[in-house]
ZAMARRO-373828 format. One record per residue (C-alpha): x, y, z; residue in one letter. Coordinates in Angstrom, 2 decimals. Layout:
% ZAMARRO-373828
[[X,Y,Z],A]
...
% end
This chain:
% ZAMARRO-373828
[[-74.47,52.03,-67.15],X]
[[-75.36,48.26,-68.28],X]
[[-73.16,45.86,-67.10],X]
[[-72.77,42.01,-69.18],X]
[[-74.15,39.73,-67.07],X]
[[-72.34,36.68,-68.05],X]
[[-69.12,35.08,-67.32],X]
[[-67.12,32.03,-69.42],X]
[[-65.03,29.99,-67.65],X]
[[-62.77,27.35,-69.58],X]
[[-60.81,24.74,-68.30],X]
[[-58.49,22.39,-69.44],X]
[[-56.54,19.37,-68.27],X]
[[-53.15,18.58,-69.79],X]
[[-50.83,15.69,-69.04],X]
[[-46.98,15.71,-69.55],X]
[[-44.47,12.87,-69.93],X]
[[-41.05,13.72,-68.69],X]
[[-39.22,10.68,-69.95],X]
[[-35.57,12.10,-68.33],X]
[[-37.55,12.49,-64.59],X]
[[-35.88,9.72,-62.04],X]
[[-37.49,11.07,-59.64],X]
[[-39.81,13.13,-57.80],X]
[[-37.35,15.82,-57.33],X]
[[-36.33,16.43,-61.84],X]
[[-40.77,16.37,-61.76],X]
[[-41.38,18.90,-59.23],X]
[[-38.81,21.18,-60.92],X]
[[-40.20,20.33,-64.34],X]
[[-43.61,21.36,-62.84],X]
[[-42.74,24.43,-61.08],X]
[[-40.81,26.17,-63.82],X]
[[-43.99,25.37,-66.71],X]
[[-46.99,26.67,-63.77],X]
[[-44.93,30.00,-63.16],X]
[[-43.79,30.83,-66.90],X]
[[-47.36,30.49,-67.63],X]
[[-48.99,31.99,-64.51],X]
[[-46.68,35.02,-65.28],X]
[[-47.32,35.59,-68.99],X]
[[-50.73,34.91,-68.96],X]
[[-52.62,35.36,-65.38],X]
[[-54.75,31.98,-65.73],X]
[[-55.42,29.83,-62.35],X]
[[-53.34,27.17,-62.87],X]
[[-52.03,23.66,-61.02],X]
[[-50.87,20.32,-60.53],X]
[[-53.81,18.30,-60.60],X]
[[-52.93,14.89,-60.39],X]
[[-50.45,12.16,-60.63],X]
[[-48.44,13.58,-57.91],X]
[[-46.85,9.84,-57.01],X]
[[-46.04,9.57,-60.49],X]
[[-42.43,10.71,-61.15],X]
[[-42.87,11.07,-65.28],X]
[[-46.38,11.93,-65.67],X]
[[-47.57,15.21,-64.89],X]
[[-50.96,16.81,-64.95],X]
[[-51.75,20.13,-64.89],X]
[[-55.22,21.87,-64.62],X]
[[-55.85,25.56,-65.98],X]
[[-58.74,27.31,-65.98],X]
[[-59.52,30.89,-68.03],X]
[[-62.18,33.22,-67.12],X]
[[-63.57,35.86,-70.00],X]
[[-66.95,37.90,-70.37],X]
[[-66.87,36.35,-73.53],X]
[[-66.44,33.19,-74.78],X]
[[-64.46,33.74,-78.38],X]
[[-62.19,35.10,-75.80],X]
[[-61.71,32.72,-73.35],X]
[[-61.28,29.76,-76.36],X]
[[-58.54,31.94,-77.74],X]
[[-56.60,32.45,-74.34],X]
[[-56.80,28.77,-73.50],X]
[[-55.70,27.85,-76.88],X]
[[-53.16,30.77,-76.35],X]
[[-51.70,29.03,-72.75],X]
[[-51.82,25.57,-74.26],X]
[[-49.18,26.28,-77.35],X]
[[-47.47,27.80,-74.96],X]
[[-47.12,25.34,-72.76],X]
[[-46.82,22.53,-75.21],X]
[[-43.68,24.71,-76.69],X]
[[-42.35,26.19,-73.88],X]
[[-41.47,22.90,-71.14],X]
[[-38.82,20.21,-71.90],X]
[[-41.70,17.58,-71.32],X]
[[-44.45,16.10,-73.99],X]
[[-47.53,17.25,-74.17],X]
[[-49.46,13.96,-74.25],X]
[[-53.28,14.67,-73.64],X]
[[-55.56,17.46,-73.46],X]
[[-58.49,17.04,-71.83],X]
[[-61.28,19.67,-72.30],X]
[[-63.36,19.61,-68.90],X]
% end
């Protein structure tokens, strides 16, 4: 049996305004609802990453593992229009890491 020996990982880092978000609260609930709709459909490690003090900004980090790489550029490109169409916030940055 031969086995592939090598293993892709992509990551991404995405950043959200929520202009309607007053507070911490309408952000969290934002952020919760986009992480599990996508953690669900598509099985990618995903999180909150940063601006956690920030009430309208959110940034989310996801990361795709594949044996091979065509793959793993098509799944993140895959969770990304997803997310981008699938949150009631805008998709303001992508940043590939």
């Amino acid at each position: 049996m031969r086995y592939n020996n090598y293993m892709h990982i992509l990551s991404v880092k995405l950043v959200f305004n929520i202009p309607h978000a007053m507070s911490l609260k309408d952000k969290r609930r934002v952020c919760r609802s986009i992480i599990e709709k996508t953690r669900k459909k598509f099985n990618v490690s995903i999180a909150e990453v940063a601006s956690q003090d920030k009430h309208q900004i959110l940034t989310i980090g996801v990361a795709v593992i594949s044996g091979e790489m065509a793959h793993a550029r098509r799944s993140l490109d895959e969770v990304i229009r997803y997310m981008d169409g699938n949150t009631d916030a805008e998709l303001i940055e992508i940043d590939n890491l």
